[in-house]
C-alpha positions as CSV (number, residue, x, y, z in Angstrom):
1,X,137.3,105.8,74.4
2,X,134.0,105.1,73.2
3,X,132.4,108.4,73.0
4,X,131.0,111.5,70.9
5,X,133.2,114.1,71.1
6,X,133.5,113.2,75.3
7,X,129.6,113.1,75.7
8,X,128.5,109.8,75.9
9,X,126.3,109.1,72.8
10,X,123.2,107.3,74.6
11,X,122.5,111.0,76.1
12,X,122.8,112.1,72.7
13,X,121.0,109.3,71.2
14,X,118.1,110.5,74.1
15,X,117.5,113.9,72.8
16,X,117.0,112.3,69.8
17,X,114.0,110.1,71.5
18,X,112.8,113.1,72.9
19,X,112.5,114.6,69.8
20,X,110.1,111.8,68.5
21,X,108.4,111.5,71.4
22,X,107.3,114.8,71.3
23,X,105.7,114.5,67.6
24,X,103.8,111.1,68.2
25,X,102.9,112.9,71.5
26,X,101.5,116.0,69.5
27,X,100.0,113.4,67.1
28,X,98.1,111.9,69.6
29,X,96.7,115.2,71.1
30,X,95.0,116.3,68.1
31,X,92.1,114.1,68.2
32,X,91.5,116.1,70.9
33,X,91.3,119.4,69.2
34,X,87.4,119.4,69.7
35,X,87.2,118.1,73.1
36,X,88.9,120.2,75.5
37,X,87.8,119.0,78.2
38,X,89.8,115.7,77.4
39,X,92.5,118.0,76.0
40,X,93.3,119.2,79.7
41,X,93.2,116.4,81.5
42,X,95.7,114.4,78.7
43,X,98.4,117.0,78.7
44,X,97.8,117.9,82.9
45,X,98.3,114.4,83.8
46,X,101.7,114.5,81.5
47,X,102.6,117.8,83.1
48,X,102.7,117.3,86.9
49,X,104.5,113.7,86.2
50,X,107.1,115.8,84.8
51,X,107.2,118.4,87.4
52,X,107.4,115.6,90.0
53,X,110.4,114.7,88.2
54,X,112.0,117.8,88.3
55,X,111.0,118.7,91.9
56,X,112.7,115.1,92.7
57,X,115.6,116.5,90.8
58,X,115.8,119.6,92.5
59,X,115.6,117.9,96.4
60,X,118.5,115.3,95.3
61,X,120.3,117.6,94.1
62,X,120.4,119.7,97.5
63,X,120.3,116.4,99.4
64,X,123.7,116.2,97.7
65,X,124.6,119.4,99.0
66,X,123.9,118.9,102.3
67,X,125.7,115.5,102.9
68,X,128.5,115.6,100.1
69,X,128.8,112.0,100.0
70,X,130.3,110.1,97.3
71,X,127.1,108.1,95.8
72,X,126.5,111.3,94.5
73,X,129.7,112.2,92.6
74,X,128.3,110.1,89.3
75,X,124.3,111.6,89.3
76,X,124.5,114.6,90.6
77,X,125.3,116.2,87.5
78,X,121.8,114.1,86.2
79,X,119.7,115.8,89.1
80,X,121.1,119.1,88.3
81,X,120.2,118.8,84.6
82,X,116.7,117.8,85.7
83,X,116.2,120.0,88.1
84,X,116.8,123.6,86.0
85,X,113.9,122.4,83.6
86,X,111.7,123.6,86.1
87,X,111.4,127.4,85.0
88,X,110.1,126.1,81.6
89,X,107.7,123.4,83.0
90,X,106.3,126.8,84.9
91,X,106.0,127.7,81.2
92,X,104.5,124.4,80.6
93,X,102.1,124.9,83.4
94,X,100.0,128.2,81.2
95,X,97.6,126.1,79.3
96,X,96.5,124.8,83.0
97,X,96.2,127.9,84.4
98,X,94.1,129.3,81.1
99,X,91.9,126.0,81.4
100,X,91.4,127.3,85.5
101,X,90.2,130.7,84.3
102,X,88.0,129.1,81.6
103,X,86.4,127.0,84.3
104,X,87.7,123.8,83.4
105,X,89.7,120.7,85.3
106,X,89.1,121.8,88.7
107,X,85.5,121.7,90.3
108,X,86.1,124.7,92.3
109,X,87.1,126.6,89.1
110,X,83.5,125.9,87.9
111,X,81.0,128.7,89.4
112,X,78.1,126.4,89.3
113,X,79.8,123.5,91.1
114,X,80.9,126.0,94.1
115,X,77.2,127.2,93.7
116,X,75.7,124.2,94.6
117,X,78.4,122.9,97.4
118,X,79.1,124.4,101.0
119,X,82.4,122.7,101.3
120,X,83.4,124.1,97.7
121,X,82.0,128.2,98.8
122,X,84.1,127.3,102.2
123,X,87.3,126.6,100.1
124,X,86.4,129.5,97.9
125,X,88.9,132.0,99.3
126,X,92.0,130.2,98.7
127,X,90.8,128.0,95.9
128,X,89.9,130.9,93.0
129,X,91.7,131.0,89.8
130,X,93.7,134.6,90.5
131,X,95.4,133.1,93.7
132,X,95.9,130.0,92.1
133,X,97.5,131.7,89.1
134,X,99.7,133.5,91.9
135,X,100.8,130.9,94.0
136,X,101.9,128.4,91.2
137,X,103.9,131.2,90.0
138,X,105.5,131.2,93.3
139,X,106.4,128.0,93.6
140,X,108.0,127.6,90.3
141,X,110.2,130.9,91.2
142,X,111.2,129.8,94.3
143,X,111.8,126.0,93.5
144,X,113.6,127.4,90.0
145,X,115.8,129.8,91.9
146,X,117.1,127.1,94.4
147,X,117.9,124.5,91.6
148,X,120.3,127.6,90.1
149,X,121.5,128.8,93.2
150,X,122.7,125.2,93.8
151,X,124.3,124.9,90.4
152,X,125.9,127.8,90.7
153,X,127.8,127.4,93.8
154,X,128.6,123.8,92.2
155,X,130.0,125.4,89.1
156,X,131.7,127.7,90.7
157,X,133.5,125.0,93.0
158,X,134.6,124.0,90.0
159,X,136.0,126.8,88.4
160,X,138.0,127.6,91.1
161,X,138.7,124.6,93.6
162,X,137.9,126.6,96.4
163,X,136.2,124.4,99.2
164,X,133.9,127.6,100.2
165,X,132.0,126.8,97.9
166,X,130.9,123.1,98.9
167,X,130.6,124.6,102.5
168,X,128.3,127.5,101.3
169,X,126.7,125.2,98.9
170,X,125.9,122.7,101.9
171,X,124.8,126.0,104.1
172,X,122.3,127.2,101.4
173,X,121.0,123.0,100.7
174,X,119.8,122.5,104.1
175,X,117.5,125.0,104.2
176,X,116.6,125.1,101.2
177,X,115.5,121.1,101.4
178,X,113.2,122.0,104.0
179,X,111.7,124.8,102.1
180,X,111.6,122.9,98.7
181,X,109.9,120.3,100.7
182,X,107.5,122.5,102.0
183,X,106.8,124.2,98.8
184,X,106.2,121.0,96.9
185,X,103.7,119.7,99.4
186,X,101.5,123.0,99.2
187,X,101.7,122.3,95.3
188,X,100.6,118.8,95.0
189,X,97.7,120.0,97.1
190,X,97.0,122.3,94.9
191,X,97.3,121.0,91.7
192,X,96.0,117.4,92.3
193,X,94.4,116.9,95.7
194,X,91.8,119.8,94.3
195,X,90.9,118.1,91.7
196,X,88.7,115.9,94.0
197,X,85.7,118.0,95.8
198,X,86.1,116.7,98.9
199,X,88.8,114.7,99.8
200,X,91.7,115.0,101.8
201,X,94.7,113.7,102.7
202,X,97.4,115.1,105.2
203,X,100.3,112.8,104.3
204,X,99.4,113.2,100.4
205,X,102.0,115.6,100.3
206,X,104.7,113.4,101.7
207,X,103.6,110.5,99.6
208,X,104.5,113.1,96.4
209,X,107.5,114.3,98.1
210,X,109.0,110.9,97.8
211,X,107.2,109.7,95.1
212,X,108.9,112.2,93.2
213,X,112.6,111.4,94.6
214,X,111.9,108.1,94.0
215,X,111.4,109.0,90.7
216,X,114.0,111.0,89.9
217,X,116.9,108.8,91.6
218,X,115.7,106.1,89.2
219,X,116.1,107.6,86.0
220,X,119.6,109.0,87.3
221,X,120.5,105.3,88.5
222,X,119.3,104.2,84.8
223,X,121.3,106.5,83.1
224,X,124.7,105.7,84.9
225,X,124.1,102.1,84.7
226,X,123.4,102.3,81.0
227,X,126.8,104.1,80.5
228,X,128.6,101.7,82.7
229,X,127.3,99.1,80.7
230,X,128.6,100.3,77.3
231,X,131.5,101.4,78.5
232,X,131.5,105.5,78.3
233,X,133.8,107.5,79.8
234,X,133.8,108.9,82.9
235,X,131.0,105.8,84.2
236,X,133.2,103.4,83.2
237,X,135.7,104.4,86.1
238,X,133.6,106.0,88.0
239,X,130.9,103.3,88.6
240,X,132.1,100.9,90.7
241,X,130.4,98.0,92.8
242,X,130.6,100.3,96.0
243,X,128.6,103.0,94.1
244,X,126.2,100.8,92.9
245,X,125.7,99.2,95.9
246,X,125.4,102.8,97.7
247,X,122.8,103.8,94.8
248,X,121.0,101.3,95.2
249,X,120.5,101.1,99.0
250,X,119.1,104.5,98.2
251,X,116.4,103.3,96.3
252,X,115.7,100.6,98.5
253,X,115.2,102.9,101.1
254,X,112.9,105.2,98.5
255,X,111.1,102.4,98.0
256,X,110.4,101.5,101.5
257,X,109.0,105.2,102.3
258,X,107.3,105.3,99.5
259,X,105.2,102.0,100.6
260,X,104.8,103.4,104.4
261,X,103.4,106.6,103.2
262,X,101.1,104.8,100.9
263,X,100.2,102.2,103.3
264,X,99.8,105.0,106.3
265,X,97.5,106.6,104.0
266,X,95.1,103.9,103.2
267,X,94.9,102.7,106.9
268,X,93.9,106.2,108.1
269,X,91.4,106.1,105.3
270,X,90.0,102.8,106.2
271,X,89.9,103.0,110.0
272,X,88.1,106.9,109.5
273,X,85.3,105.1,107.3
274,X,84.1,108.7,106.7
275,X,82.1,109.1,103.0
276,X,84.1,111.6,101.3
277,X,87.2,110.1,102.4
278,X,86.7,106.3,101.4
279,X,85.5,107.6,97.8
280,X,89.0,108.0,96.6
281,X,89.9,104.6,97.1
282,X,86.6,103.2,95.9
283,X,87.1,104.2,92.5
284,X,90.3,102.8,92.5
285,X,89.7,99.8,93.3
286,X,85.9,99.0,92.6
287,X,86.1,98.5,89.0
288,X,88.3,96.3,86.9
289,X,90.3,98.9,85.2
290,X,91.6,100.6,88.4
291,X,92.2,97.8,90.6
292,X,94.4,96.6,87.7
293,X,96.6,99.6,88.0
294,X,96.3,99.2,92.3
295,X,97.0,95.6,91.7
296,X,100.4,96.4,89.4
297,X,101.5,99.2,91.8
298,X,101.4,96.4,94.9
299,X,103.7,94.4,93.2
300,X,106.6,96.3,90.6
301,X,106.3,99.4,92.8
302,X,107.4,97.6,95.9
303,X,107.2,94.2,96.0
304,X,109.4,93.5,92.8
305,X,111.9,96.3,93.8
306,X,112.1,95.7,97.4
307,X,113.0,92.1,96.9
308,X,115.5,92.7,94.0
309,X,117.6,95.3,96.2
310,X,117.4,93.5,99.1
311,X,119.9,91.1,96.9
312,X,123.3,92.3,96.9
313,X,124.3,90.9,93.6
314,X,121.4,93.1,92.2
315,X,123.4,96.3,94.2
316,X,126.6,94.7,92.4
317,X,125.6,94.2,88.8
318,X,125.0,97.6,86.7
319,X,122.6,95.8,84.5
320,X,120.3,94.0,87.0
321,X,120.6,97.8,89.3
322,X,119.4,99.3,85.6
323,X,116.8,96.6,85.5
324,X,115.6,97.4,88.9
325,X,115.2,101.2,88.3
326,X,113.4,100.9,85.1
327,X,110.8,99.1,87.0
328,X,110.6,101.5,89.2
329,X,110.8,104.3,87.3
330,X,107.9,102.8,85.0
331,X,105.7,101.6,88.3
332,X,106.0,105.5,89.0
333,X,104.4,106.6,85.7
334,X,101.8,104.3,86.4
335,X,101.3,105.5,90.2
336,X,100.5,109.1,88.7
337,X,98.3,107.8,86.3
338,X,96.2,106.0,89.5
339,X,96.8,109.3,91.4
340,X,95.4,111.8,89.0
341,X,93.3,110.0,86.2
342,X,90.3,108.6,88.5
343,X,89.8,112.4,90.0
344,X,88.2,113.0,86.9
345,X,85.7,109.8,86.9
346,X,82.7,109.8,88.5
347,X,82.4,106.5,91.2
348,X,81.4,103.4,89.4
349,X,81.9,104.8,85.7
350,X,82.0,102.3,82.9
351,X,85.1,101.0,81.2
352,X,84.9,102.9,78.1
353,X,83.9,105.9,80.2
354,X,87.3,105.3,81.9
355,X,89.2,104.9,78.8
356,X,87.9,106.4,76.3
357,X,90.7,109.2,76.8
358,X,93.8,107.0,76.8
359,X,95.6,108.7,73.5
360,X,94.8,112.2,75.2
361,X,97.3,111.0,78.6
362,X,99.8,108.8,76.3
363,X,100.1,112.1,73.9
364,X,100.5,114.6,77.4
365,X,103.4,112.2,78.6
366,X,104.9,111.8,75.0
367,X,104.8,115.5,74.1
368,X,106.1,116.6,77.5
369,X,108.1,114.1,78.4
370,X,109.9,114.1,74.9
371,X,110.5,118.0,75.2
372,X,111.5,117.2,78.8
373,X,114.3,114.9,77.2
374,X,115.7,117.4,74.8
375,X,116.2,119.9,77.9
376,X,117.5,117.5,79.7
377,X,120.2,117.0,77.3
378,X,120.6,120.2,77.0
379,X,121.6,121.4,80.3
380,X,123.6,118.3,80.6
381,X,125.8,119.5,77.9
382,X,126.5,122.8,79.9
383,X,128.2,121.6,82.2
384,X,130.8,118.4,83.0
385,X,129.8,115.2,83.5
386,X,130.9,114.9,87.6
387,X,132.1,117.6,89.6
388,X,135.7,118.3,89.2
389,X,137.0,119.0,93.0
390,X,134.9,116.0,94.8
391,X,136.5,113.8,97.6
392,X,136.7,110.0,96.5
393,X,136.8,110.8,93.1
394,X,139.1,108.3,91.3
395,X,142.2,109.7,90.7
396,X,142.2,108.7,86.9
397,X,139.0,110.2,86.8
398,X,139.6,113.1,87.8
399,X,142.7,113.5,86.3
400,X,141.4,113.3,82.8
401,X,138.4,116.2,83.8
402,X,141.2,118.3,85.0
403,X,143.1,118.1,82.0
404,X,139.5,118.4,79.3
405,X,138.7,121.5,81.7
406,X,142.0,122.8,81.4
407,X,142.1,122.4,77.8
């Protein structure tokens, strides 16, 4: 068996990545050291990628719950890993919060910007650093406590092969979904539709809902492929063209969403023609720069994808399905980037005004996502690699996970 002491060696060969990514990330912050202003921005735009990760994580992994099907015997283990990093990415989230009480990032955090704009003193009892602070610590207890709860009743599922537990685990998922969902809309309106004064979107938080799935069955679909490919134990059983195929139907449908939110959006937005609405896409898509990153989105965030998986020999082959999410999971990077980065430009700013930041985001992905990698690992060490007591679980499979529990 070609493993590491029965953990496959690419996840251990990815902590190690992490690990680097995390210095040439902090490398790249210090530049920054003097400009904090740039500082934020870097490491905020790095942060909320990876807590749309997580959150993506977290509503897989109770999707799982709720349906038991058997696609998600070989990644739900991945979404659970992801999905407890979310206490520490509340953690993560203090140097925002400090820059919030120090009047930086967010317009309404700066007294002289609500000064000087009605909309901004309207907004001014719900946006104000103190209930900020408190509701962003709610939603990291609340999302954290469902991602353990779910674990839990997993783990104990498979401690002791009692099928309670998958029916109370599918009883708690449900509405916990709908919650999570909930939650994470009310936080990507916080902590990134703010950012802009005035605009507004009422399907943004849908568009980050699945954005964030999407992103997050990606990676998972990566991973597994990966190990199928080299041929690690249990993914070498365990993947077989009916999982992949299943897999990737998911993301096909991901992808489709993804494109109908983001569609929806712009067409409400160009048939309102209202000022402060049209602004958001105007600096997207005005300027050189921008309309680059618009331009790649069109194409490798759903043209590119949607026609690979509508292939079935793409749904078939582990290496073109791994292929297809690294696209995809790449094209989603990129979409938070174009979401978050022009908030902070004013309309019509010049190319090096645009740019002249781009070490402070690649160090806030690098540092974060690297320490997001070495927690990722971590958790996935905890626990086995697929659940022990799952129905269609290959019977080899789950005979040798019986036996390495047992032991």
């Amino acid at each position: 068996m070609n493993q590491e002491q029965g953990f496959p060696r690419t996840y251990t060969n990815l902590q190690v990545l992490g690990v680097i990514c995390a210095i040439l990330g902090a490398l790249c912050l210090i530049p920054y050291a003097s400009n904090l202003e740039q500082l934020y921005r870097g490491y905020f735009t790095g942060w909320v990628f990876l807590v749309s990760l997580s959150i993506g994580c977290l509503g897989l992994t109770l999707l799982q719950g709720m349906v038991r099907a058997q696609w998600g015997v070989p990644v739900v283990r991945i979404y659970e890993a992801g999905a407890k990093i979310l206490p520490l990415l509340g953690v993560a989230a203090l140097p925002i919060i400090y820059a919030v009480f120090t009047h930086h990032l967010y317009p309404w955090a700066n007294p002289a910007e609500v000064a000087k704009d009605s909309v901004l003193r309207w907004r001014a009892p719900y946006m104000n650093a103190p209930f900020f602070f408190l509701r962003t610590i709610f939603y990291f207890l609340v999302l954290s406590w469902f991602a353990f709860q779910a674990v839990k009743l997993r783990r104990l599922q498979d401690e002791t092969g009692d099928v309670v537990y998958e029916n109370k685990l599918a009883s708690f998922s449900a509405p916990a979904f709908v919650f999570s969902v909930l939650l994470a809309t009310f936080a990507i309106t916080d902590w990134v539709m703010t950012l802009d004064k005035h605009w507004y979107s009422t399907i943004y938080g849908f568009y980050f809902c699945i954005s964030s799935a999407l992103t997050a069955h990606s990676f998972a679909i990566f991973l597994v492929c990966w190990q199928k490919i080299k041929g690690y134990s249990p993914y070498d059983k365990l993947i077989t063209p009916q999982r992949t195929k299943d897999l990737g139907n998911l993301m096909l449908v991901m992808t489709m969403v993804w494109a109908y939110f983001a569609v929806s959006q712009f067409i409400i937005t160009w048939s309102g023609d209202l000022p402060y609405e049209i602004e958001f896409y105007l600096r997207r898509n005005t300027d050189f720069a921008f309309a680059t990153f618009t331009t790649f989105l069109v194409i490798f965030h759903f043209f590119v994808p949607f026609l690979l998986l509508l292939s079935g020999r793409t749904k078939r082959v582990p290496a073109l399905l791994a292929m297809t999410a690294t696209i995809q999971f790449l094209a989603c990077v990129v979409d938070m980037v174009w979401n978050v980065e022009p908030m902070f430009q004013s309309l019509n700013a010049s190319f090096a005004a645009q740019f002249h930041g781009f070490l402070s985001y690649l160090g806030g992905f690098l540092l974060l996502g690297g320490l997001w990698l070495v927690l990722f690992v971590f958790n996935l060490r905890r626990n086995r690699l697929v659940p022990l007591y799952t129905a269609g679980l290959p019977t080899e499979v789950l005979e040798t996970e019986v036996l390495s529990h047992a032991s």
